[in-house]
N, CA, C and O atoms as a GROMACS GRO file, in nm:
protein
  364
    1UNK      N    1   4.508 -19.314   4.591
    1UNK     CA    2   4.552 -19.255   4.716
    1UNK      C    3   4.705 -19.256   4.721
    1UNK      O    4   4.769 -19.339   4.656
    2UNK      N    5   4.772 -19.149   4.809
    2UNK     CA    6   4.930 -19.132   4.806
    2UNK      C    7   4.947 -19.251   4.914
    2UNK      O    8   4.866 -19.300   4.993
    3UNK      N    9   5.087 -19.279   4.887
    3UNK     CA   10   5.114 -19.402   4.948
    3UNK      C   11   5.186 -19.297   5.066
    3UNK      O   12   5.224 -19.368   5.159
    4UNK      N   13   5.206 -19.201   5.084
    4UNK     CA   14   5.206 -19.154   5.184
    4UNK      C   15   5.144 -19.118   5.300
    4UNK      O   16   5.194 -19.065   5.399
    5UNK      N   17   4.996 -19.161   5.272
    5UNK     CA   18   4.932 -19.143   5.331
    5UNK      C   19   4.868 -19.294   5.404
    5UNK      O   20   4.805 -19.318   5.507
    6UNK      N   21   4.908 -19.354   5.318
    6UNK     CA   22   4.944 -19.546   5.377
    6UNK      C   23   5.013 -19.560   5.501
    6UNK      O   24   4.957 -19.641   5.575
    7UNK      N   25   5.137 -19.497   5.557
    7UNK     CA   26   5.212 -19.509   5.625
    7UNK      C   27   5.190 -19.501   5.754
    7UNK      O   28   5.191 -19.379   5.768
    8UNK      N   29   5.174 -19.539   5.843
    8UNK     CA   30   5.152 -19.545   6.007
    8UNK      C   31   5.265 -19.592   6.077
    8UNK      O   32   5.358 -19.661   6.034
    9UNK      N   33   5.240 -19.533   6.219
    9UNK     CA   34   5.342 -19.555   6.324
    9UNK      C   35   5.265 -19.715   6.375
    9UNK      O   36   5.147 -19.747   6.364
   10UNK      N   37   5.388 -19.802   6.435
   10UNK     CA   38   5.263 -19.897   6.498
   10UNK      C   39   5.192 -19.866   6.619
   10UNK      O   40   5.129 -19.956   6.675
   11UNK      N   41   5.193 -19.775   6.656
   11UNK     CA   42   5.100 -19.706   6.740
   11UNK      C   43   4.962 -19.691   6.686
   11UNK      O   44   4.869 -19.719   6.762
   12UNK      N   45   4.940 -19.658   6.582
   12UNK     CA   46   4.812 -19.633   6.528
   12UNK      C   47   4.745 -19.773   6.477
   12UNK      O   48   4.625 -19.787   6.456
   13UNK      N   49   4.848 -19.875   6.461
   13UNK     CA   50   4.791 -19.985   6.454
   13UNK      C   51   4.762 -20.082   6.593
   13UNK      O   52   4.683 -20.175   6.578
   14UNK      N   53   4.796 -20.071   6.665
   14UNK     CA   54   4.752 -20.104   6.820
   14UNK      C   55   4.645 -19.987   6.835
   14UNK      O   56   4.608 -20.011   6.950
   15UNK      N   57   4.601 -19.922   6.811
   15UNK     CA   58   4.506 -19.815   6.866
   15UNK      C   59   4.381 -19.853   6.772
   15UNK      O   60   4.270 -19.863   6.823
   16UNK      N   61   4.399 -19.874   6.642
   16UNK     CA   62   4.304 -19.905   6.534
   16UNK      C   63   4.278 -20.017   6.426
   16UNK      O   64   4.226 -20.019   6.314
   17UNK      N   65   4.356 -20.141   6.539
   17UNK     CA   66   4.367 -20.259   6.436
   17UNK      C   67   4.211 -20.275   6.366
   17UNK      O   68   4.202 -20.262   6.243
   18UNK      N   69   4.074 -20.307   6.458
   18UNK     CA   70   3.960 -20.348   6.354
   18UNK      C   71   3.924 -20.225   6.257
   18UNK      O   72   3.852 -20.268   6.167
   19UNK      N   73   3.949 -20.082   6.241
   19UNK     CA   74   3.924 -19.994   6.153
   19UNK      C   75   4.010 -20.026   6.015
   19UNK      O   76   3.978 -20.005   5.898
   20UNK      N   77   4.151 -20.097   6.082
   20UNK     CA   78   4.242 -20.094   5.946
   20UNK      C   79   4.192 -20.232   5.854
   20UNK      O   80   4.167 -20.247   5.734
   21UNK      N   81   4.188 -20.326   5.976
   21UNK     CA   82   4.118 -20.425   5.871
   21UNK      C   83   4.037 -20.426   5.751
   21UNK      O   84   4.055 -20.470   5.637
   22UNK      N   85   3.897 -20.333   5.838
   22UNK     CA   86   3.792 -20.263   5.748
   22UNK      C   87   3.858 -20.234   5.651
   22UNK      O   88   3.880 -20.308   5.555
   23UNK      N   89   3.908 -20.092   5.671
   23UNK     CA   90   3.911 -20.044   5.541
   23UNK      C   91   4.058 -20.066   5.448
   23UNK      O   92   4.101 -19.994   5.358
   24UNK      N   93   4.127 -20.216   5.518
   24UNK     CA   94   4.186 -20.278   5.424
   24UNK      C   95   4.094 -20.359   5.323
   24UNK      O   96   4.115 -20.339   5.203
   25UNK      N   97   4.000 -20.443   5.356
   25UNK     CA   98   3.893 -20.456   5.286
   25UNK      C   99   3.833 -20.414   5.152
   25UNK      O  100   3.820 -20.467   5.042
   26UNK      N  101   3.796 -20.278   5.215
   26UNK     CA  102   3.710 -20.182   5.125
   26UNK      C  103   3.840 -20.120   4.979
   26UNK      O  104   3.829 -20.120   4.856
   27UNK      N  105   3.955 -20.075   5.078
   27UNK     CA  106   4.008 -19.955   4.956
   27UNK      C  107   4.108 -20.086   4.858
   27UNK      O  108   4.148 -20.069   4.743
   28UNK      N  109   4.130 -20.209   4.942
   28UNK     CA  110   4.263 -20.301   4.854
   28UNK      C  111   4.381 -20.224   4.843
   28UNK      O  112   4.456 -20.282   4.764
   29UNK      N  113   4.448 -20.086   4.899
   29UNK     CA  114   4.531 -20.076   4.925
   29UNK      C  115   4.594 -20.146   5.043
   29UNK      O  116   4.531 -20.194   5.137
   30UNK      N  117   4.775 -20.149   5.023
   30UNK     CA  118   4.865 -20.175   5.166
   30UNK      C  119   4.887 -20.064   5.251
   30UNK      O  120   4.890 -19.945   5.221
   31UNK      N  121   4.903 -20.130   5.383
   31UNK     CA  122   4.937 -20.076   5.485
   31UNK      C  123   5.095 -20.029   5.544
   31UNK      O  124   5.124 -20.116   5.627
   32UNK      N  125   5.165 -19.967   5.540
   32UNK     CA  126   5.308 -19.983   5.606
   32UNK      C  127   5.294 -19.913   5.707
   32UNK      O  128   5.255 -19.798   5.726
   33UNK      N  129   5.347 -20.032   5.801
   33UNK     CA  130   5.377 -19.984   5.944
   33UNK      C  131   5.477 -19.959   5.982
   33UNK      O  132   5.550 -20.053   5.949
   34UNK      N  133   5.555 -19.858   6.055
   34UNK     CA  134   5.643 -19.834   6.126
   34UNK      C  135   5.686 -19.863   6.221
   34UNK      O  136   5.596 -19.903   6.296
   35UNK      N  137   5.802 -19.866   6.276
   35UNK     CA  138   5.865 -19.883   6.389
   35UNK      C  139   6.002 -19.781   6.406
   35UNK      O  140   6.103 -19.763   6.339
   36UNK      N  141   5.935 -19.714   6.559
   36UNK     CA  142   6.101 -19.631   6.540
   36UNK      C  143   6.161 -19.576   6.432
   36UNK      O  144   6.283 -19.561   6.423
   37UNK      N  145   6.049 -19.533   6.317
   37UNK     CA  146   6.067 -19.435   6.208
   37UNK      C  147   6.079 -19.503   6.081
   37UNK      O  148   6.064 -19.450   5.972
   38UNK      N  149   6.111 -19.646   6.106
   38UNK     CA  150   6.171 -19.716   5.946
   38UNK      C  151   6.059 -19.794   5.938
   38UNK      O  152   6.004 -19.848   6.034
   39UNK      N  153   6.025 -19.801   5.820
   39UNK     CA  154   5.901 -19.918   5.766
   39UNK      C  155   5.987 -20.040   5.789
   39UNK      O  156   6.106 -20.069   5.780
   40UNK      N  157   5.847 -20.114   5.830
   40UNK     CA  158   5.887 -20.276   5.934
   40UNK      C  159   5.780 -20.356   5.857
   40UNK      O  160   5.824 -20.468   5.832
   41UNK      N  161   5.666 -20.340   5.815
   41UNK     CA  162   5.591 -20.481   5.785
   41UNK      C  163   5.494 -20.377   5.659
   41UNK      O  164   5.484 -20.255   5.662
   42UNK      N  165   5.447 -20.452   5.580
   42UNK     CA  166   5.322 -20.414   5.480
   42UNK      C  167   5.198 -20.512   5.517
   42UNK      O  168   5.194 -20.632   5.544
   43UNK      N  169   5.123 -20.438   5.509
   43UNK     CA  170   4.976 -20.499   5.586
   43UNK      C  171   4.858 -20.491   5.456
   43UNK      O  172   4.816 -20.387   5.407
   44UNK      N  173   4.826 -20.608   5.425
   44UNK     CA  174   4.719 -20.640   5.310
   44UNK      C  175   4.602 -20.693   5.283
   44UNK      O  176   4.568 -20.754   5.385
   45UNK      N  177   4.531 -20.702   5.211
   45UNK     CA  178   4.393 -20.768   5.223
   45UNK      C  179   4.426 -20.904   5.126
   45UNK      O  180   4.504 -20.917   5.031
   46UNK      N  181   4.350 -20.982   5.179
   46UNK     CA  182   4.381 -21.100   5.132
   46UNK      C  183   4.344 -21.124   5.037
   46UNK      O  184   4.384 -21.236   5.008
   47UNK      N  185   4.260 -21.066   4.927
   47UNK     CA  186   4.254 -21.079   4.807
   47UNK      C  187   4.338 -21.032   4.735
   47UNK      O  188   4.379 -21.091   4.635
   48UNK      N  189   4.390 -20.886   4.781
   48UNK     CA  190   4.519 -20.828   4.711
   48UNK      C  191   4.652 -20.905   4.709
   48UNK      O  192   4.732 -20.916   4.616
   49UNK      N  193   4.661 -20.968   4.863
   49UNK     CA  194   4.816 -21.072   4.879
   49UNK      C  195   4.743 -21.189   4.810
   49UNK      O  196   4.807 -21.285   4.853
   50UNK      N  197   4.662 -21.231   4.742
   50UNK     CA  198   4.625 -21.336   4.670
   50UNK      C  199   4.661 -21.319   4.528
   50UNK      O  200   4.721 -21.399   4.456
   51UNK      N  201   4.620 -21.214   4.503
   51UNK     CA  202   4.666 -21.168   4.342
   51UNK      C  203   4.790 -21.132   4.346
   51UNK      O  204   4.843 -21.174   4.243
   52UNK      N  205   4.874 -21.069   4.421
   52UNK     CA  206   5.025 -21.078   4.430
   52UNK      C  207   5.070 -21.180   4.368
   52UNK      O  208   5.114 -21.199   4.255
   53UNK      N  209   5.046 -21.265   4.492
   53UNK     CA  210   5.101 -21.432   4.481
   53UNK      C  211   5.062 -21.473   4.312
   53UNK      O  212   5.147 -21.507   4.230
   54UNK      N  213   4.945 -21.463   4.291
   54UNK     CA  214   4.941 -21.518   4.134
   54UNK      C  215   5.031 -21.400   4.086
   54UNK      O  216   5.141 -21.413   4.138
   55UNK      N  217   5.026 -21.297   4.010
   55UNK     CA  218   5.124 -21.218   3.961
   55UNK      C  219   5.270 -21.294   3.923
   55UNK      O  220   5.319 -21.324   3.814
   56UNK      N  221   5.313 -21.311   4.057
   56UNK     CA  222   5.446 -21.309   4.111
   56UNK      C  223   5.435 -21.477   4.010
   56UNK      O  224   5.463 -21.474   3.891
   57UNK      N  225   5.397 -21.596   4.070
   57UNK     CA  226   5.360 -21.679   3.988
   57UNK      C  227   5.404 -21.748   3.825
   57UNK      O  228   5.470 -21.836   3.772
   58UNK      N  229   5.300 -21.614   3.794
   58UNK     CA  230   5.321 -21.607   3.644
   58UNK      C  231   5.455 -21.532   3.590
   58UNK      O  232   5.540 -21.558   3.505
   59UNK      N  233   5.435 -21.434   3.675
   59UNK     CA  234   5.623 -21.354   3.643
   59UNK      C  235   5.708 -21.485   3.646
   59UNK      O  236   5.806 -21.481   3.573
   60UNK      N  237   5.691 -21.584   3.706
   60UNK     CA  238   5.837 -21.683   3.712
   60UNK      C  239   5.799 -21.769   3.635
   60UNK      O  240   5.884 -21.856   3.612
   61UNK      N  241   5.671 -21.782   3.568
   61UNK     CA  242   5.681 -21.861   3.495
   61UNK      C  243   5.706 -21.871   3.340
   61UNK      O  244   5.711 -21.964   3.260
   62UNK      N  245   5.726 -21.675   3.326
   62UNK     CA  246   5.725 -21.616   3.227
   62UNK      C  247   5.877 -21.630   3.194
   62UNK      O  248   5.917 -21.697   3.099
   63UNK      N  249   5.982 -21.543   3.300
   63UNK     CA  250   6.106 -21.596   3.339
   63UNK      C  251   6.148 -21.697   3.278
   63UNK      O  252   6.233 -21.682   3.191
   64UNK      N  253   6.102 -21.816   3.308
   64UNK     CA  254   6.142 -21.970   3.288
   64UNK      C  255   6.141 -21.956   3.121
   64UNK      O  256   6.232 -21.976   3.040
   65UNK      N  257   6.017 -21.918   3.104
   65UNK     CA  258   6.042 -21.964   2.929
   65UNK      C  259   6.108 -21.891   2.890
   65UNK      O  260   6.180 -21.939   2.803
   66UNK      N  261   6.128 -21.769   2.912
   66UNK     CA  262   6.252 -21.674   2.832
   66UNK      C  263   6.401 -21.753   2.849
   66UNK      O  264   6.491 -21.778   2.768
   67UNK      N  265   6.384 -21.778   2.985
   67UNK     CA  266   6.553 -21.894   2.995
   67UNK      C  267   6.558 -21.984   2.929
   67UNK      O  268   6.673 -22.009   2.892
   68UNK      N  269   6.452 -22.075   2.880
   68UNK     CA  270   6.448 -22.181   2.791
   68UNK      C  271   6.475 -22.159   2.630
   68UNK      O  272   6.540 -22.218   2.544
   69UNK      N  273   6.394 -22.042   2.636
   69UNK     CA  274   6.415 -21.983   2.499
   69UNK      C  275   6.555 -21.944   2.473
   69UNK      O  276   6.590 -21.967   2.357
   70UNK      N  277   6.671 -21.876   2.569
   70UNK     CA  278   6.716 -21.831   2.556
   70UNK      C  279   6.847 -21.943   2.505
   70UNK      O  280   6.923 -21.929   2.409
   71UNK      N  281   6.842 -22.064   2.614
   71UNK     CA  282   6.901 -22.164   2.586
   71UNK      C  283   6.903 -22.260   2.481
   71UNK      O  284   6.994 -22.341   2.469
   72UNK      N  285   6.773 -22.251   2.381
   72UNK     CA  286   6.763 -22.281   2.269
   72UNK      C  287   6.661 -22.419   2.291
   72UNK      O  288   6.658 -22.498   2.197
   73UNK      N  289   6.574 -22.452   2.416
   73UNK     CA  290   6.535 -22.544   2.457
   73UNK      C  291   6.369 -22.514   2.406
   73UNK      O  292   6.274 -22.502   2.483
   74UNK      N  293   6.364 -22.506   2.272
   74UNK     CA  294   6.216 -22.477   2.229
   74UNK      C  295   6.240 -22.623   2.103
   74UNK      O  296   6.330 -22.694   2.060
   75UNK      N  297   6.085 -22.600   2.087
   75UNK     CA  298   6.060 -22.735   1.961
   75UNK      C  299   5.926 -22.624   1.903
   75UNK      O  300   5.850 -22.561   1.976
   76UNK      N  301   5.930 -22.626   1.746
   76UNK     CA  302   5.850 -22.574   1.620
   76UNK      C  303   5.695 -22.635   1.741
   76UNK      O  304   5.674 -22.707   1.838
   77UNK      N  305   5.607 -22.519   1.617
   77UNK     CA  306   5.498 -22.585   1.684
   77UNK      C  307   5.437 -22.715   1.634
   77UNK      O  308   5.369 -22.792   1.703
   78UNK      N  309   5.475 -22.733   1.484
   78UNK     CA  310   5.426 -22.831   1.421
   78UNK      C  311   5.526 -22.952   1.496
   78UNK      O  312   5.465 -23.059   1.496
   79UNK      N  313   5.631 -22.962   1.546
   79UNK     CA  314   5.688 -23.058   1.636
   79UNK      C  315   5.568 -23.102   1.720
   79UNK      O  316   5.489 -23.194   1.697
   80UNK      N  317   5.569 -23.020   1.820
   80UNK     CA  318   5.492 -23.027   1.934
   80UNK      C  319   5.358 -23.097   1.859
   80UNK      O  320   5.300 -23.190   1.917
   81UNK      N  321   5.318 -23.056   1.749
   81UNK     CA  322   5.174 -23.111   1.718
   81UNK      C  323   5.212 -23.247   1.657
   81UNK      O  324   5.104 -23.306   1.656
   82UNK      N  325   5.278 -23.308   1.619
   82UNK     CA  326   5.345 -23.411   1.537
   82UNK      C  327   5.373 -23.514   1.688
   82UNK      O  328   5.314 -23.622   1.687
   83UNK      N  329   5.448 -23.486   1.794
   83UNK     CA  330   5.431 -23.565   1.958
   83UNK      C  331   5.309 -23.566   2.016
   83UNK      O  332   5.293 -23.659   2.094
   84UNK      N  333   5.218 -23.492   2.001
   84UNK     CA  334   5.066 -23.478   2.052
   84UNK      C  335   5.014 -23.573   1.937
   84UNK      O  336   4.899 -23.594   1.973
   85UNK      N  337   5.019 -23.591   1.906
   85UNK     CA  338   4.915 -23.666   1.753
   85UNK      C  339   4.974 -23.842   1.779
   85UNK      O  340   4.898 -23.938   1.777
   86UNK      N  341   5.135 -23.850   1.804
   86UNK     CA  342   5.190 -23.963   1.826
   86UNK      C  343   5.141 -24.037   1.930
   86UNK      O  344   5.107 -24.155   1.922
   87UNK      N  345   5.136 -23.948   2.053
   87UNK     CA  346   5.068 -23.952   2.203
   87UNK      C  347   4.952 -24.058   2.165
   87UNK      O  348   4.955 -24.181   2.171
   88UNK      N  349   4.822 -23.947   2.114
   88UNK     CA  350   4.696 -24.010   2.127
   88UNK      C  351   4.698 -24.127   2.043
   88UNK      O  352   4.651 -24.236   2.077
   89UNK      N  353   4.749 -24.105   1.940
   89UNK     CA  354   4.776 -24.271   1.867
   89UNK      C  355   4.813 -24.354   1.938
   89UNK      O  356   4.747 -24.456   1.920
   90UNK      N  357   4.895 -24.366   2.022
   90UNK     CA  358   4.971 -24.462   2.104
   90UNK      C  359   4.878 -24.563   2.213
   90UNK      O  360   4.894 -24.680   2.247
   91UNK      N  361   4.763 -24.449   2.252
   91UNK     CA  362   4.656 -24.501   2.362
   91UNK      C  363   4.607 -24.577   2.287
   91UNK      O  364   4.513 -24.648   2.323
   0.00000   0.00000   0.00000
């Protein structure tokens, strides 16, 4: 669907809040509401702002290791397996 066709005045959302719910629900598209002509809020279903949130998440956590990497803050893998092996010996 066009995201133009997403777009509402908040008029139509005071007139049709339990319809939008619904069929926020059903389609998992967002909502943008208006005010006085300029988009003011995005309106979502909570499984969709759930998977955002993970998305977003993993984007920073993806981030992080590229900065680490970038900084030179990595160890071989056979390192890493050589401290794991030391670990369980240790218990």
């Amino acid at each position: 669907m066009k995201l133009s066709s997403q777009i509402k005045p908040i008029s139509y959302l005071k007139a049709h809040a339990a319809e939008i719910v619904r069929n926020l629900g059903e389609q998992q598209e967002a909502l943008i509401i208006t005010q006085n002509g300029e988009a003011k809020v995005v309106i979502q279903d909570i499984e969709s702002y759930e998977q955002t949130q993970e998305t977003m998440a993993l984007l920073k956590i993806l981030a992080l290791g590229m900065h680490q990497i970038e900084e030179g803050k990595v160890l071989s893998a056979e390192d890493v397996i050589k401290r794991l092996r030391a670990r369980r010996e240790g218990y």
